[in-house]
Each structure stands twice: as C-alpha cells, then as structure tokens.
BAFI-3210 file (N, C-alpha, C; in Angstrom, 3 decimals, decimal comma, padded with zeros to 6 digits):
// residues 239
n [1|2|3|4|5|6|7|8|9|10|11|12|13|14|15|16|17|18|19|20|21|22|23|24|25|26|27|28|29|30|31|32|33|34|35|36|37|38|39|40|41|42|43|44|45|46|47|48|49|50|51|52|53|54|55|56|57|58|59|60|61|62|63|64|65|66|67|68|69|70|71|72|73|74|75|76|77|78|79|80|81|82|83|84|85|86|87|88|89|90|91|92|93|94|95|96|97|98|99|100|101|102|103|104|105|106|107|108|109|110|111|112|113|114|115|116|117|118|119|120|121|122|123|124|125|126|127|128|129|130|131|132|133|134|135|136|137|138|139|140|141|142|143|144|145|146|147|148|149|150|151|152|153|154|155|156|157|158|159|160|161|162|163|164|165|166|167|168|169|170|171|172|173|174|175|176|177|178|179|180|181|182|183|184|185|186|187|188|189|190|191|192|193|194|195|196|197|198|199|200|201|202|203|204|205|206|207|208|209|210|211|212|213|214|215|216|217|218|219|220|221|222|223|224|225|226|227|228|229|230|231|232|233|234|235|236|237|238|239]
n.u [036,994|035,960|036,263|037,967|036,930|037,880|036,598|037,036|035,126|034,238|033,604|032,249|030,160|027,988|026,681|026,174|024,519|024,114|025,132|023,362|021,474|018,975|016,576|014,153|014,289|014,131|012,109|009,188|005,940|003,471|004,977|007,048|007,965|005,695|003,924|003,174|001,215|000,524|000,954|001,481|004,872|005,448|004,833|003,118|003,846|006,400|009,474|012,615|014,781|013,445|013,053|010,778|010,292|009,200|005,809|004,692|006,675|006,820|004,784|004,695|006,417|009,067|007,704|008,123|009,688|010,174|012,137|012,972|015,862|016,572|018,496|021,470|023,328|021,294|020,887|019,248|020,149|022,641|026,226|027,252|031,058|032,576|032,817|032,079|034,003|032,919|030,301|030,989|031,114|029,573|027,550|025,208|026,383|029,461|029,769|029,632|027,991|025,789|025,344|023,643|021,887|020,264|018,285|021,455|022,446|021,954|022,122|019,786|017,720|017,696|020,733|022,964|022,794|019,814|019,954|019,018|020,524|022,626|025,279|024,879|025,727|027,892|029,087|031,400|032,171|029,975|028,120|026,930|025,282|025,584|025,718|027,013|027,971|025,772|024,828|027,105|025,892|024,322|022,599|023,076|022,611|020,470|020,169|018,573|018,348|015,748|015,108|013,129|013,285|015,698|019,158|021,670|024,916|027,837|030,773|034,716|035,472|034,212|031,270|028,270|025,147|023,113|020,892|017,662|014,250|013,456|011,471|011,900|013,110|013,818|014,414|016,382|016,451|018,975|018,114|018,171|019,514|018,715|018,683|017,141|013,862|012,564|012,343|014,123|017,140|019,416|018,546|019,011|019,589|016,369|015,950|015,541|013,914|013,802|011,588|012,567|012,934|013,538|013,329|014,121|016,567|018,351|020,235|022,281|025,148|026,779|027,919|030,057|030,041|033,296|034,220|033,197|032,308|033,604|031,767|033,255|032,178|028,878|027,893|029,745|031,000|028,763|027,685|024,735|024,434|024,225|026,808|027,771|029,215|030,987|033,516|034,065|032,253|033,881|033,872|033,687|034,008|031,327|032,035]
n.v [-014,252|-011,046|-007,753|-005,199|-001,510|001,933|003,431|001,646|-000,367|-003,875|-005,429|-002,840|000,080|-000,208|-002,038|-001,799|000,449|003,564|004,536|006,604|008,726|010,365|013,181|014,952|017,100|016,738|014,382|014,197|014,477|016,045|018,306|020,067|019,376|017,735|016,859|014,908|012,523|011,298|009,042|008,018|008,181|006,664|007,876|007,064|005,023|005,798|004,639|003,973|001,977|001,718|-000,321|-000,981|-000,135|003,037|003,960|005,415|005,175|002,163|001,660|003,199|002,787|003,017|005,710|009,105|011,349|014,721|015,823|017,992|019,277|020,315|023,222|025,117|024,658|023,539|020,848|018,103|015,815|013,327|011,608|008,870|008,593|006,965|004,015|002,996|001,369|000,270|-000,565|-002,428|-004,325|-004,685|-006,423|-008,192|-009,395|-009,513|-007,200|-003,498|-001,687|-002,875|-004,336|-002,160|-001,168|-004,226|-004,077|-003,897|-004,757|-002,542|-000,444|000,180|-002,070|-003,681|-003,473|-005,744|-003,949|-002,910|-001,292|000,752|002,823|003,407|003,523|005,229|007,439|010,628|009,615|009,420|011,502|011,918|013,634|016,110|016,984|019,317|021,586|020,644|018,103|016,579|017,062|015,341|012,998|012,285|010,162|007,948|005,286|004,930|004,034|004,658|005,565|006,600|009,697|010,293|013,125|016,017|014,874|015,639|017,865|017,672|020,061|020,281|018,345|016,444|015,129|013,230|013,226|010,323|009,130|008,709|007,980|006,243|006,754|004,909|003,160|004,184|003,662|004,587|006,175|008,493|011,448|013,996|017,047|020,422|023,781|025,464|027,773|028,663|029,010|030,249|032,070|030,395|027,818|024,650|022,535|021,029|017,531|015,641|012,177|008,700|006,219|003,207|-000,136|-001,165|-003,901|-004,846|-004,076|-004,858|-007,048|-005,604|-004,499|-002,487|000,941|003,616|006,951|008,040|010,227|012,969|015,916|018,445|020,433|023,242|024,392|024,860|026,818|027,221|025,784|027,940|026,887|025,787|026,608|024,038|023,476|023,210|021,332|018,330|017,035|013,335|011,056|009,124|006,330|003,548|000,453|-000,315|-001,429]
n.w [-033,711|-032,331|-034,220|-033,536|-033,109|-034,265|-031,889|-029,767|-029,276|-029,642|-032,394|-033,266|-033,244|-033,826|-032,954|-029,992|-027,151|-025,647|-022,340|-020,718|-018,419|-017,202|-016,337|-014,332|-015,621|-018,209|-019,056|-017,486|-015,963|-017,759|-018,223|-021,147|-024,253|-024,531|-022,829|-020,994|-019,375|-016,339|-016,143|-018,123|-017,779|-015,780|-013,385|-011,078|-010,105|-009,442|-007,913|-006,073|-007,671|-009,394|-012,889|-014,750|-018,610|-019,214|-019,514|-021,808|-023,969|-023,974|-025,751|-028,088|-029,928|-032,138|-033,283|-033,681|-031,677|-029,527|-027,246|-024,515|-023,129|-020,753|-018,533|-018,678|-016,075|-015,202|-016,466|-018,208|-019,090|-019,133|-019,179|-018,052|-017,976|-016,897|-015,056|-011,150|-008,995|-006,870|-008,131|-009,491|-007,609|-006,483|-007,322|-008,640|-011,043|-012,788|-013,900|-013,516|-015,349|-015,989|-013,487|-012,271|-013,979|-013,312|-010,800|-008,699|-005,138|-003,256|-005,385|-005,975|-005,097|-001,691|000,179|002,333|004,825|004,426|002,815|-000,157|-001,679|-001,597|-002,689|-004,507|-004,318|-004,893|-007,338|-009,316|-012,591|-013,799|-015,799|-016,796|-019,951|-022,550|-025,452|-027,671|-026,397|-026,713|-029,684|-030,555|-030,572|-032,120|-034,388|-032,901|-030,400|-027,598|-023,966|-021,477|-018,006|-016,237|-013,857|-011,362|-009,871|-009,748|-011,231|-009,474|-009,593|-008,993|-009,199|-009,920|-007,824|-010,421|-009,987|-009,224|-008,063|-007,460|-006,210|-005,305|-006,622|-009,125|-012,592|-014,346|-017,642|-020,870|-024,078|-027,497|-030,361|-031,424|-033,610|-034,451|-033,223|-032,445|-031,775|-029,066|-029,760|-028,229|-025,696|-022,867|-022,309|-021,438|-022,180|-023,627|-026,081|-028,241|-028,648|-031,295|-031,235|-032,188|-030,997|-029,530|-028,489|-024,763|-024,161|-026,380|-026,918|-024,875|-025,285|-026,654|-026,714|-023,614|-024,308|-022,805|-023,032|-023,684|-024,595|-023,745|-023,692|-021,118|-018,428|-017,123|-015,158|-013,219|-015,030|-016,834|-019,801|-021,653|-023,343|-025,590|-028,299|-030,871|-033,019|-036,326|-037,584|-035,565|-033,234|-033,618|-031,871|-028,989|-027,456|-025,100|-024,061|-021,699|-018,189]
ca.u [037,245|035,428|037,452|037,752|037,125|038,448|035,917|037,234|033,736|034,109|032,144|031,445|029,588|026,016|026,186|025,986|023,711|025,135|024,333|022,932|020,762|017,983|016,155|012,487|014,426|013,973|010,819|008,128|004,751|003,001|006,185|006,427|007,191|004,859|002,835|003,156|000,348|001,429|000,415|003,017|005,869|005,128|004,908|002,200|004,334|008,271|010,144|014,057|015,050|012,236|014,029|010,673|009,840|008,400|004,606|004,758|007,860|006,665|003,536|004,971|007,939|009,338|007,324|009,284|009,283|011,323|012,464|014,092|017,130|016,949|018,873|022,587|023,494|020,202|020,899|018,793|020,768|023,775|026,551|028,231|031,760|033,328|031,710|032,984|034,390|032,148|028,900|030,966|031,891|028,056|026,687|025,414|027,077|030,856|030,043|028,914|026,697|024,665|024,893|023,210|020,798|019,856|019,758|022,118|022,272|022,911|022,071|018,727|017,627|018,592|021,990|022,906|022,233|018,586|020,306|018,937|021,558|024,266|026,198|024,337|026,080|029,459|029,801|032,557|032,175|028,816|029,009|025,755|025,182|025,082|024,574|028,140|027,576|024,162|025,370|028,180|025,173|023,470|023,091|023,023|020,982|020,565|019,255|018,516|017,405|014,774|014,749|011,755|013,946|016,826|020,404|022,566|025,970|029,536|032,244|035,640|035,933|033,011|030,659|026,986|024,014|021,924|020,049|016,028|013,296|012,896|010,779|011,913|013,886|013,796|015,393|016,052|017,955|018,738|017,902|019,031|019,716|018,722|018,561|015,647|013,923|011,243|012,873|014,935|018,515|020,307|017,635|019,744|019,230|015,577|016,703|014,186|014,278|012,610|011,613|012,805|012,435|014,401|013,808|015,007|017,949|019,340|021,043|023,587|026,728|026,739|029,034|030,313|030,864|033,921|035,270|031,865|032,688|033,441|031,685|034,037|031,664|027,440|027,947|030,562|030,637|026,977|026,898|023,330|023,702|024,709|027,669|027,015|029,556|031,613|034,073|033,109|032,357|034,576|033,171|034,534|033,170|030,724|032,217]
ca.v [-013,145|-009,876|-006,957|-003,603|-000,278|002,901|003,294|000,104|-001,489|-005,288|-005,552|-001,600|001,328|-000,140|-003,185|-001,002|001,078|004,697|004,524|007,456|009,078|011,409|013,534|015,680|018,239|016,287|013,429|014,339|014,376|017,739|019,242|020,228|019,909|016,213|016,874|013,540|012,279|010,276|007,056|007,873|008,437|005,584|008,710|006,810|004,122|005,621|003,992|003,418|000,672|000,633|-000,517|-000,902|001,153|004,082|003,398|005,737|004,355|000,964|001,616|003,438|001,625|003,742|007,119|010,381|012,533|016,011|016,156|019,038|019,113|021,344|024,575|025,452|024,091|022,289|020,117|017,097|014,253|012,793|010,880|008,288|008,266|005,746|002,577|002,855|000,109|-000,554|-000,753|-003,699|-004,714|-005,252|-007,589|-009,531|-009,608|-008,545|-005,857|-002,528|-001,205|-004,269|-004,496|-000,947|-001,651|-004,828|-003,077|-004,752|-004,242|-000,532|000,219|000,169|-003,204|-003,407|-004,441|-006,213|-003,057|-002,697|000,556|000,998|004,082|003,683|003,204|006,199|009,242|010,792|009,221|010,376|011,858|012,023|014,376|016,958|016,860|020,778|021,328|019,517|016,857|015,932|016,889|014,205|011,767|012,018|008,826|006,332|004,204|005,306|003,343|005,354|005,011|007,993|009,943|011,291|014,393|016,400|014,516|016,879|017,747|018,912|020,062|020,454|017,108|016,174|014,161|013,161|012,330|009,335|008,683|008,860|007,432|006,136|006,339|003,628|003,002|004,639|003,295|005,529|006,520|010,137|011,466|015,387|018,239|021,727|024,996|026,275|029,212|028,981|028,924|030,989|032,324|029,382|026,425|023,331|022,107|020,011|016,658|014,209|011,188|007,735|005,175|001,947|-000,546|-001,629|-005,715|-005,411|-003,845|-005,727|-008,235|-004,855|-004,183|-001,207|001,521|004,983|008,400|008,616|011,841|013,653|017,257|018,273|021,544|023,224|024,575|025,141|027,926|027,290|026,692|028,416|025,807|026,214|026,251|023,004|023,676|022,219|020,051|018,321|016,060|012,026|010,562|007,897|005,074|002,375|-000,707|-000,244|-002,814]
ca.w [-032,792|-033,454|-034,268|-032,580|-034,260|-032,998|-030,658|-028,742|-028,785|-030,426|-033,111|-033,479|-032,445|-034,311|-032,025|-028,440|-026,963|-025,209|-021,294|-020,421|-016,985|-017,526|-014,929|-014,745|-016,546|-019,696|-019,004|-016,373|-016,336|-017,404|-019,186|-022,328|-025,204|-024,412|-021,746|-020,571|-018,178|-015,377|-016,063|-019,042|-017,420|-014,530|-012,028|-010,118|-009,450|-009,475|-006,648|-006,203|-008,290|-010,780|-014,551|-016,096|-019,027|-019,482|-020,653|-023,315|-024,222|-024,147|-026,159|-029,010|-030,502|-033,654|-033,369|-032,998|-030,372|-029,094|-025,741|-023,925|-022,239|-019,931|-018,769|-018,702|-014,826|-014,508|-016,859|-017,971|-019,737|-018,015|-019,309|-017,292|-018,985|-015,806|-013,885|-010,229|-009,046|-005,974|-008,806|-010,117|-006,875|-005,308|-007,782|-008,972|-012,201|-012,898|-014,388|-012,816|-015,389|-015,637|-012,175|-012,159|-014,708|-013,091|-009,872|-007,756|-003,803|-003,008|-006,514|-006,036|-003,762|-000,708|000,361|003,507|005,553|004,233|002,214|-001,698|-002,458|-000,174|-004,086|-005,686|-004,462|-005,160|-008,839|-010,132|-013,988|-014,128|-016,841|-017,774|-021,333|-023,505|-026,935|-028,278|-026,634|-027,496|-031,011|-030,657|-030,609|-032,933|-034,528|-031,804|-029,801|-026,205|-023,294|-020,096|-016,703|-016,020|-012,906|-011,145|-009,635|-010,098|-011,069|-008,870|-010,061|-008,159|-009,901|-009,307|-008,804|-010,778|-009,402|-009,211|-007,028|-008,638|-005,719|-005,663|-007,163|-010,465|-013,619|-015,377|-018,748|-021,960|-025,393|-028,164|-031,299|-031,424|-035,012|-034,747|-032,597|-032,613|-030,855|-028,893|-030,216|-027,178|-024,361|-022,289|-022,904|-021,258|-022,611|-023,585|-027,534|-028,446|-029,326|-031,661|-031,186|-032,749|-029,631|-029,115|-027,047|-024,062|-024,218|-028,032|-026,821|-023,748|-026,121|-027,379|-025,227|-023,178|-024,328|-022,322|-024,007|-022,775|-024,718|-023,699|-023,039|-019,345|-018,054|-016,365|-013,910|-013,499|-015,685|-017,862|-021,365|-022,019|-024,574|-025,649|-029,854|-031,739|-034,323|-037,721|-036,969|-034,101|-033,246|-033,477|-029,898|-028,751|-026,979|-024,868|-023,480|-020,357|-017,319]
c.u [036,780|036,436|037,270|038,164|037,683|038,028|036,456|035,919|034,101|033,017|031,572|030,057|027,785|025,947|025,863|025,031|024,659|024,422|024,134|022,109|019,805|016,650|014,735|013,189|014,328|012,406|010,238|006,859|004,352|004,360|006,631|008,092|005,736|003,781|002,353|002,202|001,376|001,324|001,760|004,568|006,096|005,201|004,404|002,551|006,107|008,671|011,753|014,112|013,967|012,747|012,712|010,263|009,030|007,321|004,828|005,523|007,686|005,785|003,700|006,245|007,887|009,024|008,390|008,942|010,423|010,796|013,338|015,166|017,465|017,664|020,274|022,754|021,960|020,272|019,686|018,880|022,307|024,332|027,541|029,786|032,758|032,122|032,279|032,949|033,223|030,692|029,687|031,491|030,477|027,247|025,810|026,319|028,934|030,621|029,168|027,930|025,501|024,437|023,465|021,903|019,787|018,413|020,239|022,250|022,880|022,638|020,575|017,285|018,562|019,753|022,038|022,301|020,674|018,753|019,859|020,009|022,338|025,331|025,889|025,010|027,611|029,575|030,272|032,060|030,927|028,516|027,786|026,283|024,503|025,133|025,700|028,032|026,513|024,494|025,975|027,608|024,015|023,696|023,272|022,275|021,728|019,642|019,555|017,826|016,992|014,472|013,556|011,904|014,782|018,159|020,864|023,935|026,697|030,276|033,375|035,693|034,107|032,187|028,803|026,530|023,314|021,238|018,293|015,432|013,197|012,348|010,753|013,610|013,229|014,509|014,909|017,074|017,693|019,348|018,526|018,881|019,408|017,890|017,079|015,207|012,390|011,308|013,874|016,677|019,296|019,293|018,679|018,811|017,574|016,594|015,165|014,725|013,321|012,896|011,524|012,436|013,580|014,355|014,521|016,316|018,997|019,825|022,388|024,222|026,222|027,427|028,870|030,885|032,221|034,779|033,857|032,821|032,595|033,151|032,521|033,164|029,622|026,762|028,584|030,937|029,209|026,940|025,361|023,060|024,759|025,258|027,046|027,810|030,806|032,526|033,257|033,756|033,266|034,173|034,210|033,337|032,721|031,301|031,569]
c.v [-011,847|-008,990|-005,775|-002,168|000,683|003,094|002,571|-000,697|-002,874|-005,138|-004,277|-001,016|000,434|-001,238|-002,937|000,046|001,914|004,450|005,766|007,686|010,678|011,587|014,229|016,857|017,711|015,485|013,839|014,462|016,399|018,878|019,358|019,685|018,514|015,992|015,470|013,579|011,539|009,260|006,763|008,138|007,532|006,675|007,849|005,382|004,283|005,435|003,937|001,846|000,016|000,492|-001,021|-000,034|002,129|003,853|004,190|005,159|003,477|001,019|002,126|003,784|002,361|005,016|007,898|011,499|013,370|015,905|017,211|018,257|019,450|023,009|024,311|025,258|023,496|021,360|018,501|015,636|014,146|011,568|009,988|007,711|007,043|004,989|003,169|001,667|-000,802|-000,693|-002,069|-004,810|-005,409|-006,260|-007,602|-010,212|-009,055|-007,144|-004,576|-001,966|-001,957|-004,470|-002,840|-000,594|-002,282|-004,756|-004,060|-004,338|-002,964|000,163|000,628|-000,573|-003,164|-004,726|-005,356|-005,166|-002,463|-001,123|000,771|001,457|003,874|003,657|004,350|007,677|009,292|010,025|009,754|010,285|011,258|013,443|015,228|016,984|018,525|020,219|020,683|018,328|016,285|015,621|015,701|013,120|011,277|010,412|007,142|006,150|004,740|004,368|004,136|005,279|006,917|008,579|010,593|012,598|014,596|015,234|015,730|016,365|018,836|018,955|020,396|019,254|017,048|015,268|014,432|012,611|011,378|008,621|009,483|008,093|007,198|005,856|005,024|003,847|003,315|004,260|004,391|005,779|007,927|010,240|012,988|016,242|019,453|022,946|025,270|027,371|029,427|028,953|029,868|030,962|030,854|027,829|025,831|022,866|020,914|018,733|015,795|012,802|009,907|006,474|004,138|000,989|-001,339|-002,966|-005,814|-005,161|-004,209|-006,331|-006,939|-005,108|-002,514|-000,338|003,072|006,140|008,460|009,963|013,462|014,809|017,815|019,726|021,726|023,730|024,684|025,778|028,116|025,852|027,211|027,971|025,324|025,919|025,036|023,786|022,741|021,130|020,027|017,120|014,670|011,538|009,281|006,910|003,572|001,725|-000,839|-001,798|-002,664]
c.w [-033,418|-033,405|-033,836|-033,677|-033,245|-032,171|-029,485|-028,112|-030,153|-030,639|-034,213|-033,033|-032,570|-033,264|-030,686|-028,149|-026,081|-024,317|-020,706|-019,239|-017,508|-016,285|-015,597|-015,468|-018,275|-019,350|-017,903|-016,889|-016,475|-017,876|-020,475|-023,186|-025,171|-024,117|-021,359|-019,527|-016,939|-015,249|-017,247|-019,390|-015,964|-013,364|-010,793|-009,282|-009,617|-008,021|-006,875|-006,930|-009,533|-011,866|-015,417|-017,444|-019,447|-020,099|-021,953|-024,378|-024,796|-025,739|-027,503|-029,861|-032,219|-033,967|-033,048|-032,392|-030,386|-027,915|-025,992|-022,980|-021,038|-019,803|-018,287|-016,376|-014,443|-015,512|-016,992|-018,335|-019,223|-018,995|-018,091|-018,100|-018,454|-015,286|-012,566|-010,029|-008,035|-006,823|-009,055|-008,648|-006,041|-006,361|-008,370|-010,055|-011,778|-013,455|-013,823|-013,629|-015,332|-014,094|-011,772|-012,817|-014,190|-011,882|-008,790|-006,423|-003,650|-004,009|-006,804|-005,782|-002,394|-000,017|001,969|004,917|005,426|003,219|000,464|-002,382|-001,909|-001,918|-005,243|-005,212|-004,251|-006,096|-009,276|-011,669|-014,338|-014,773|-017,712|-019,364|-022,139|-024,666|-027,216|-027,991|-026,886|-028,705|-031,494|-031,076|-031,402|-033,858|-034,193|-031,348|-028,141|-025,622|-021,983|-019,140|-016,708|-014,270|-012,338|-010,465|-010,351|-010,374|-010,204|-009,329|-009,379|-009,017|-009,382|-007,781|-009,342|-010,608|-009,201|-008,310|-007,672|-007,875|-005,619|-006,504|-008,603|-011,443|-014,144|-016,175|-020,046|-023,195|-026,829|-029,084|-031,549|-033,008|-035,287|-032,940|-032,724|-031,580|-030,479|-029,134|-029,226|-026,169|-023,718|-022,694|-022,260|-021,258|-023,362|-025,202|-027,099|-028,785|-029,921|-031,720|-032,153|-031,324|-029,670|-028,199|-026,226|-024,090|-025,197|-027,668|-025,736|-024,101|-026,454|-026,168|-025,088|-023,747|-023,202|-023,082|-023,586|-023,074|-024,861|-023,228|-022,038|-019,480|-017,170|-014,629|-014,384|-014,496|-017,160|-018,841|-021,076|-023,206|-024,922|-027,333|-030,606|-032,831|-035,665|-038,120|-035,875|-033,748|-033,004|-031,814|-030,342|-027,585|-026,086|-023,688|-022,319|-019,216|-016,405]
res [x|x|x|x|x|x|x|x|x|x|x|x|x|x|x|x|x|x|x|x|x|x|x|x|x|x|x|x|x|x|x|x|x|x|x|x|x|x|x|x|x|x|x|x|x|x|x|x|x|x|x|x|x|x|x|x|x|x|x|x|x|x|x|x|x|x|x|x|x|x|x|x|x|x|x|x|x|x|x|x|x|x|x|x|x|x|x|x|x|x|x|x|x|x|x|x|x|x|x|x|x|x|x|x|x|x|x|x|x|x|x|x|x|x|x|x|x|x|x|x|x|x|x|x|x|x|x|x|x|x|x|x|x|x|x|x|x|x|x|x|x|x|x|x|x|x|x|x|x|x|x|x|x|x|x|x|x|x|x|x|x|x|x|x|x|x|x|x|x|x|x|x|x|x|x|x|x|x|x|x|x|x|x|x|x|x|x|x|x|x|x|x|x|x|x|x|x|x|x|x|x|x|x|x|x|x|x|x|x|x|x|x|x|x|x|x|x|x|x|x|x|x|x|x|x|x|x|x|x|x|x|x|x|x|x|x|x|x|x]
***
C-alpha cells in the first residue's frame, strides 16, 4: 500500500503531474516572448476537443523555454483546484479529469444532444494564476490543455468559461519564476520552463493545486512580483 504525504497524493508529489488550463494570453501564434508560427501551436488545426500536442511541444522534448503569463485580470494560466461532479458524471471514465482530458461527451465530443461544451461553462474555482502562485510551482511537472482564446473568469462566486477551441496539450516542468522588466505595469511574472512530453506523462496521477491563491476580484491582489519565498502548494488527488 503506498503511503500518503502531506500533500494527500499516494506515492508523493514527484509521481503526479499539476492540471493546469492555459489560454492565448500565454501560447499563441505570433506572441512573444516565442513567436510561435502556427503550425507550432496547431493553430491551423485548433478545434473543440483537440488533446493532441502542441508541435513545438512535441518536437522539442527537454529544451527551455519562457512563457508569459499574461496581465493582472487577463490572466493566462488557470488552475483547476475542484473536478465538478457532472465532468465525472459524463464519462467515460470515473473520473472527471480524465474524463476531461480524454474528452468525454460535453467535454469536448459530442454528447447525446450533439453539444461539445454544454460541461464547459460555469466551472466553479477556476482559479487565474499571479505571481505567488506561479511561484508556488516551481518545481513541478505540469500538464495542460491549451486554449486558442480567452479563459474568461467571474468572481464572486468564482467561476470559469472553458469553452472554445483548442490547441492541444502541453507538458512541462516549471524551473523558475521571475518578474517582467518589459512589459507593462500589471504584466504577470515570465515563467521558464524545460518541455516534456505528454505520452511520457499519462502514466502520473493527476494532482489539483488546491491551496492556489484566490483573487479576490479582476483587480485584486496586483500580484505581479514573485517573493523570494512562499508558502509550499498543497496538492490533492485529481477525481
């Protein structure tokens, strides 16, 4: 029987990958710091429900790259720190992020009603990502589905849109954090990363941030500069 660390992932943190959502405010074609073409960012073929990944992605397994983040309410990395129930509830699998991953009817095939999204809007604690939490993550292995628009985000209750078209999948271990000194007053920390690959990593367990830091509103924190240090994320087992 494996054993559970504080986190509450069996096994521990190194055995899981963090599930994450990332929009054109971080990956698009033609944005910097990358300048990704569009053949390397699957623009020329993003559709609802696409999971595979990212050519660049694919193509160069270990290199390190800096992505942006975005800006202070446009946010461009997204944690999901809950499943809802109806992701684990449409299938195929028991479990909703795998179902979500996979994509399961509503999630991104279509369900009995011919509907892709009917399961993608109103997610509760869908949870923009500033400079602490990025910080938090340093360290880990991320696997993310890539959007080809905006995430949109409500607050008060907090909740997300995660319908539209998408890129693909991205795998990735985030190596540091730090402030932009080229970007506008409310630009969102660089992050570097080294790139993985998503087949190697479908064998981990999922995990969820779940003590990711909640903006209280579009605006608020103007969390923008990474501390030098920050509380350790806590993690629990994606269902």
């Amino acid at each position: 029987m494996n054993e559970t660390n504080d986190d509450g992932l069996p096994g521990g943190p190194s055995d899981y990958v963090v599930l994450l959502a990332i929009d054109e405010d971080s990956i698009d074609n033609g944005s910097a710091p990358n300048n990704f073409s569009e053949t390397d960012v699957n623009d020329q073929i993003a559709a609802v429900g696409l999971r595979q990944q990212l050519k660049f992605f694919a193509e160069n397994k270990g290199k390190t790259i800096t992505l942006y983040t975005g800006e202070v309410g446009d946010e461009g990395w997204f944690a999901l720190n809950t499943i809802p129930n109806k992701w684990i509830n449409a299938g195929p699998t028991d479990n909703g992020a795998r179902n979500y991953l996979t994509p399961g009817p509503g999630l991104g095939t279509p369900n009995i009603d011919d509907d892709r999204e009917v399961l993608l809007d109103e997610i509760q604690n869908v949870t923009p990502l500033r400079a602490t939490g990025l910080k938090m993550l340093v360290g880990y292995k991320v696997l993310a589905m890539v959007y080809d628009s905006d995430i949109s985000i409500n607050y008060s209750p907090l909740e997300g849109n995660m319908q539209g078209a998408n890129l693909g999948m991205v795998a990735f271990e985030i190596l540091s954090v730090s402030e932009r000194t080229d970007g506008s007053d409310g630009s969102l920390p660089a992050v570097s990363i080294k790139i993985l690959s998503v087949t190697e990593l479908s064998n981990f367990g999922l995990a969820l941030f779940s003590n990711v830091p909640i903006p209280q509103s579009s605006s608020e924190p103007f969390d923008v500069v990474p501390t030098t240090s920050v509380v350790s994320p806590v993690f629990t087992v994606a269902n």
